[in-house]
C-alpha positions in Angstrom: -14.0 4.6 37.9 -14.0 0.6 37.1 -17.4 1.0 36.0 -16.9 3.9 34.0 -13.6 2.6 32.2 -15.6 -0.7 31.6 -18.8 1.3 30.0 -16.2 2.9 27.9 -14.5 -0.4 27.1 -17.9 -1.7 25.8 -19.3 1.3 24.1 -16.1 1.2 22.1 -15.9 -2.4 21.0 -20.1 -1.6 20.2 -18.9 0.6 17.4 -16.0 -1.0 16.4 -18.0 -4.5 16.1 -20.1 -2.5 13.4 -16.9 -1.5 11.2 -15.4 -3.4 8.0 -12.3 -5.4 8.8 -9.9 -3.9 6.3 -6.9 -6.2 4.1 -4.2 -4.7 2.7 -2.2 -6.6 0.3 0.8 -4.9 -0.6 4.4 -5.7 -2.8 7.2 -4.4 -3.6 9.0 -3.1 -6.9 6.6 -3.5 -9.2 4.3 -1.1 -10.8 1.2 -1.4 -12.5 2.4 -4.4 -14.3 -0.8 -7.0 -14.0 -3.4 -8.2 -16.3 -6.3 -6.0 -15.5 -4.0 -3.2 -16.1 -3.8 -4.3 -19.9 -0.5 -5.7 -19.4 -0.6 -8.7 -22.1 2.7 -10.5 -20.9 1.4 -10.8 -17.2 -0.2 -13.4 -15.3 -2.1 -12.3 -12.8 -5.2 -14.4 -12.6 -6.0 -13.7 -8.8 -5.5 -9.7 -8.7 -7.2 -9.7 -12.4 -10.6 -11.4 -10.2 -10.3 -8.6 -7.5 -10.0 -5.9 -10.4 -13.0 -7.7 -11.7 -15.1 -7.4 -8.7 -13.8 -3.9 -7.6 -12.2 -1.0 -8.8 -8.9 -0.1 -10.0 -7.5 3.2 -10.4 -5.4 4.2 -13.4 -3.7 7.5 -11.9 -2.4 6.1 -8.5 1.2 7.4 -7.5 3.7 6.5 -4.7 5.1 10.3 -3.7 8.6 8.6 -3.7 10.0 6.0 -6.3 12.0 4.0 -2.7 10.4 2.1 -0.5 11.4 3.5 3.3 9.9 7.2 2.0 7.5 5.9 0.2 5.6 4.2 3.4 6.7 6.8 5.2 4.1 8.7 3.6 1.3 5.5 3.5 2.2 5.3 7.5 1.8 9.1 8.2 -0.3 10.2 5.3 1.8 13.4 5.4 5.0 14.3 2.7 7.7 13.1 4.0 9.6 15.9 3.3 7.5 18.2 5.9 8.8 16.3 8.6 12.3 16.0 7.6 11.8 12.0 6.6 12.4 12.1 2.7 16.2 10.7 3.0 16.2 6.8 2.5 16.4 5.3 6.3 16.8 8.9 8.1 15.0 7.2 11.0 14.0 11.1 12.4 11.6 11.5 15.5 7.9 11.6 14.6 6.1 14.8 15.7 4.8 14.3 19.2 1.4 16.1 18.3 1.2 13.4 15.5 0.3 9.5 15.2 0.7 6.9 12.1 -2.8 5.3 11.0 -3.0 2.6 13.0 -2.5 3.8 16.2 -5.9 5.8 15.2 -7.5 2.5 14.0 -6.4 0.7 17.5 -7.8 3.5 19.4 -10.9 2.9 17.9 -11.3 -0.4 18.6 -9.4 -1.9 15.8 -7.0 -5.1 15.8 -4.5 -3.6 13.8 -1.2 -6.1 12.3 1.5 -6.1 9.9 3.5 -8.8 8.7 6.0 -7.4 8.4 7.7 -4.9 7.1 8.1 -1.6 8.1 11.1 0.7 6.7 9.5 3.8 8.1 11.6 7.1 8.3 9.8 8.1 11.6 10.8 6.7 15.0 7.4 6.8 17.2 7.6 6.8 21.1 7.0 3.8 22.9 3.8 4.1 25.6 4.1 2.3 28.6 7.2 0.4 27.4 5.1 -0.8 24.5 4.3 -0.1 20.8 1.6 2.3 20.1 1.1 1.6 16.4 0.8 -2.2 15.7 -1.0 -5.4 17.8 1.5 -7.1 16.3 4.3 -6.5 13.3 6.3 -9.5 12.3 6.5 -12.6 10.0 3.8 -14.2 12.1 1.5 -11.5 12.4 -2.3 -12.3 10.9 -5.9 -10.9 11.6 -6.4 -14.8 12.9 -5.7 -13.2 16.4 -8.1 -10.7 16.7 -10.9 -11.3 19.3 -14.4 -12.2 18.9 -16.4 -9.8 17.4 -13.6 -7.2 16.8 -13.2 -5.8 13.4 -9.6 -6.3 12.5 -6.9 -4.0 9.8 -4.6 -6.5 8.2 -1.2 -6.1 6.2 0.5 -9.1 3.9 4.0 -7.9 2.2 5.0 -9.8 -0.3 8.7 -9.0 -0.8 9.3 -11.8 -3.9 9.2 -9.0 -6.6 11.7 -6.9 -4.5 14.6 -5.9 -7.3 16.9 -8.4 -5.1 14.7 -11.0 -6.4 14.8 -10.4 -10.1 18.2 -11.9 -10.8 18.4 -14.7 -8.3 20.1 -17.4 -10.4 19.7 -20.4 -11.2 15.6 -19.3 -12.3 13.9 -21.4 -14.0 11.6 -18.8 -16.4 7.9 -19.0 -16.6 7.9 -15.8 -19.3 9.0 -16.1 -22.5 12.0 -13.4 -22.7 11.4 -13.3 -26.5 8.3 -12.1 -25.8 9.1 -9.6 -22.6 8.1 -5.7 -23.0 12.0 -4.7 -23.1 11.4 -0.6 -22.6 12.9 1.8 -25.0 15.5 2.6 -22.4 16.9 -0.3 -21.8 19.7 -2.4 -23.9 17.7 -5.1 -26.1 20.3 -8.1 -24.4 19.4 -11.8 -23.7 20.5 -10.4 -20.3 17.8 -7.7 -19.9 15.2 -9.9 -21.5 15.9 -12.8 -18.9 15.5 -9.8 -15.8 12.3 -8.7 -17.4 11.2 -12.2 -17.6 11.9 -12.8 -14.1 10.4 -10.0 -13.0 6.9 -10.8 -14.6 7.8 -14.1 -13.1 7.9 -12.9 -9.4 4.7 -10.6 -10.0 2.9 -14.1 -11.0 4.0 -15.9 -7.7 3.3 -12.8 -5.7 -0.2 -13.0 -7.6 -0.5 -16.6 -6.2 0.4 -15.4 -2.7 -2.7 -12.9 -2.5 -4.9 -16.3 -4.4 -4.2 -18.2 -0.8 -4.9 -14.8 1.6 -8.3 -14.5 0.1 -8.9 -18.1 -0.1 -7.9 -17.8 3.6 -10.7 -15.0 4.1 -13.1 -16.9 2.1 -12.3 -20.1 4.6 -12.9 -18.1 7.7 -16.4 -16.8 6.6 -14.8 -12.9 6.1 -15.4 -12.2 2.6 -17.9 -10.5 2.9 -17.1 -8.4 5.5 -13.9 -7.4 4.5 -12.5 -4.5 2.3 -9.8 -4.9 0.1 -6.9 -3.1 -1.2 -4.1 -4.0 -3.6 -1.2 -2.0 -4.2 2.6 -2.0 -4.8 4.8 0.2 -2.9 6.6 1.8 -6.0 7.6 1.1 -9.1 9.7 -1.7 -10.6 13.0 -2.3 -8.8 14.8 -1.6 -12.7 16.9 1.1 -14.0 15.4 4.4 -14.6 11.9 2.5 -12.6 13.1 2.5 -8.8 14.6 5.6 -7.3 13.9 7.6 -10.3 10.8 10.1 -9.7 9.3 9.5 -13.5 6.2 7.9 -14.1 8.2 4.7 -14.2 9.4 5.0 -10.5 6.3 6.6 -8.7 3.0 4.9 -11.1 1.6 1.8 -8.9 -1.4 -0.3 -9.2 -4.2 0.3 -7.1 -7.5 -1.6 -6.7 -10.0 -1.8 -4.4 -13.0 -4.0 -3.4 -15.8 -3.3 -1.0 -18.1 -6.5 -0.6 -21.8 -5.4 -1.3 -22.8 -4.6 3.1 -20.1 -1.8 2.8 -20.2 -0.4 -0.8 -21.9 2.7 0.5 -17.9 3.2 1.8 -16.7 2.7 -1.4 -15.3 5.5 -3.9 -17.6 7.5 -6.8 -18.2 5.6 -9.7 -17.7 2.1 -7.9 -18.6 -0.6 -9.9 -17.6 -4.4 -10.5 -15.1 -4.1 -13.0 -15.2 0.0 -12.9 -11.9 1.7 -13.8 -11.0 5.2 -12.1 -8.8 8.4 -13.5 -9.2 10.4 -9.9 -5.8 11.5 -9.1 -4.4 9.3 -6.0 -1.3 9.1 -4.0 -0.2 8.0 -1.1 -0.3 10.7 1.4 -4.5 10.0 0.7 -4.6 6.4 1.4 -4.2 6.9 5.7 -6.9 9.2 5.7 -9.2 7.0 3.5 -8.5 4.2 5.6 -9.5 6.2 8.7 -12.8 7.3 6.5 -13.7 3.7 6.1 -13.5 2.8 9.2 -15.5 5.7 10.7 -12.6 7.5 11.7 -12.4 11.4 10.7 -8.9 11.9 9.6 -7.0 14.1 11.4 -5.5 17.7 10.6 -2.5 16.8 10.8 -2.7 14.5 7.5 -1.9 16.0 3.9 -3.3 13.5 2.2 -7.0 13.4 1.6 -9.9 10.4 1.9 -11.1 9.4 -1.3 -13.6 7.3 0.0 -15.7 6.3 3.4 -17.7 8.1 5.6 -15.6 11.4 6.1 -14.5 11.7 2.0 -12.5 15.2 1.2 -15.0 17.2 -0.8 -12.8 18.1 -3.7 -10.6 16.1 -5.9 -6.9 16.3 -6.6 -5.8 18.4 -9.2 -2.1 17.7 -9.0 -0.1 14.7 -7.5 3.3 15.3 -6.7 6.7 12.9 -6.3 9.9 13.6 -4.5 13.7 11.8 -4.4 15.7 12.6 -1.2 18.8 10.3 -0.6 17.8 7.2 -2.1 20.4 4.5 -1.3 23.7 6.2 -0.9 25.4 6.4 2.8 24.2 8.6 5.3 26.2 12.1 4.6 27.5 11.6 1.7 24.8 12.9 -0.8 21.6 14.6 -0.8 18.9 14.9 -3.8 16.3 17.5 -4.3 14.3 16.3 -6.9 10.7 17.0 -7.0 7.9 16.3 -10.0 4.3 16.7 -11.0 3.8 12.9 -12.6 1.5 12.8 -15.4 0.4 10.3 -17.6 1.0 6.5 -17.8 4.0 3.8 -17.7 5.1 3.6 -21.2 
């Protein structure tokens, strides 16, 4: 039996060892509001390069406009709403037929962390006393720790352009509010202009952040062996933006870059610099994950692989959004809304 488990053990970390590690670089709040995007007021030298290099997609939607549904869905790649987990923080048991993604990617020989937040709606059982999703989740967590040889999934959070950021005073502006992109909506103010500022202003320090985590990768001798992805978890933590499910509250930046040993993984039409209209959303980025690293997704996932070695073979002709109970107390209201987005962020 020793024998047998260890043959296992080694067959396993055989195929693993011939998988992309995978980064994911992820923020808060903010939508597609970067450089590469055709945004003129940002500065956003560092996710601009990994446009430049990769792929960005111009359709990419969060199914809900608040973070703790919206990974729901990234975490499950299923609508929160079919397992009860729309509600903001309705912590609800997870299906025990189901997992989340990287409880797949471990079993498959994957060093899987997150650093470090979570906020999802389902509460997993522990195995063994232990956690079944994450190697490690917390502030310290890094791909650093991964052993020898072992292809690793990383996530980095940056949490600076959360909306509890944007009016942190005293701020010292790096925006010109004269110059900020005030939308129709919203009251032309010194007020508003100075939030708007300081909200480009947190994007550009977040931009800074993901700089040092690929210098970091570069340092390390990674590059190119890793995969990329860049996205924000919903739209800008403003009014009618955050909670809302317009195109302001569920549009996020998306980009993607496969270094040239794994762009046969990489989506139709990749090219350096390439721009994408395919319909994505976030119930398909668990299942492309899974496809990139070998792993057929399972049934249980709604979403579909865009990408990898097991991509869905049609397209999306419809992405969809959804609003439970975004912030009010437990009980004392309950939303319905549900969309079709179209379009862009005007």
């Amino acid at each position: 039996m020793i024998r047998l488990l260890a043959a296992l053990f080694l067959a396993t970390a055989a195929i693993a060892a011939d998988r992309p590690n995978i980064l994911w670089l992820t923020s808060e709040d903010n939508g597609p509001h970067y450089g590469c995007y055709g945004d003129k007021y940002a500065v956003t030298p560092n996710i601009d390069a990994i446009a430049a290099r990769g792929m960005r997609f111009n359709r990419a939607w969060s199914n809900a406009p608040v973070c703790a549904p919206a990974r729901t869905c990234l975490i499950s790649g299923r609508w929160a709403p079919a397992d009860g987990a729309e509600h903001m923080r309705s912590l609800v048991p997870m299906p025990a037929a189901h997992k989340m993604y990287a409880q797949i990617l471990r079993e498959a020989g994957y060093y899987c962390t997150n650093n470090s937040k979570e906020d999802y709606n389902l509460d997993r059982a522990e195995v063994n006393g232990k956690d079944p999703v994450w190697d490690e989740s917390s502030g310290k967590a890094h791909w650093k720790n991964h052993a020898s040889g072992q292809p690793f999934f990383a996530i980095f959070n940056d949490q600076i352009t959360h909306e509890s950021q944007i009016r942190r005073r005293p701020h010292t502006l790096i925006h010109d509010p004269a110059k900020a992109p005030v939308p129709p909506f919203h009251p032309d103010t010194p007020e508003v202009r100075h939030d708007w500022a300081q909200y480009y202003d947190n994007i550009t320090t977040m931009d800074t952040g993901v700089g040092k985590k690929l210098a970091e990768l570069e340092a390390a001798g990674l590059a190119d062996d890793t995969i990329i992805m860049l996205y924000g978890d919903h739209g800008a933590g403003m009014p009618r933006f955050k909670r809302w499910p317009y195109n302001t509250g569920l549009q996020v930046g998306l980009i993607m870059y496969f270094p040239e040993k794994w762009k046969h993984l990489a989506p139709k039409g990749y090219a350096p610099g390439a721009a994408s209209d395919e319909l994505v959303q976030f119930i398909d980025l668990a299942p492309t994950l899974l496809s990139i690293a070998g792993v057929k997704p399972p049934a249980f996932m709604q979403g579909r692989a865009i990408c990898g070695s097991h991509p869905a073979a049609a397209p999306n002709n419809f992405i969809h959004g959804f609003r439970g109970r975004a912030r009010e107390l437990v009980g004392c209201r309950t939303d319905q809304q549900r969309g079709v987005p179209m379009g862009t962020v005007p």
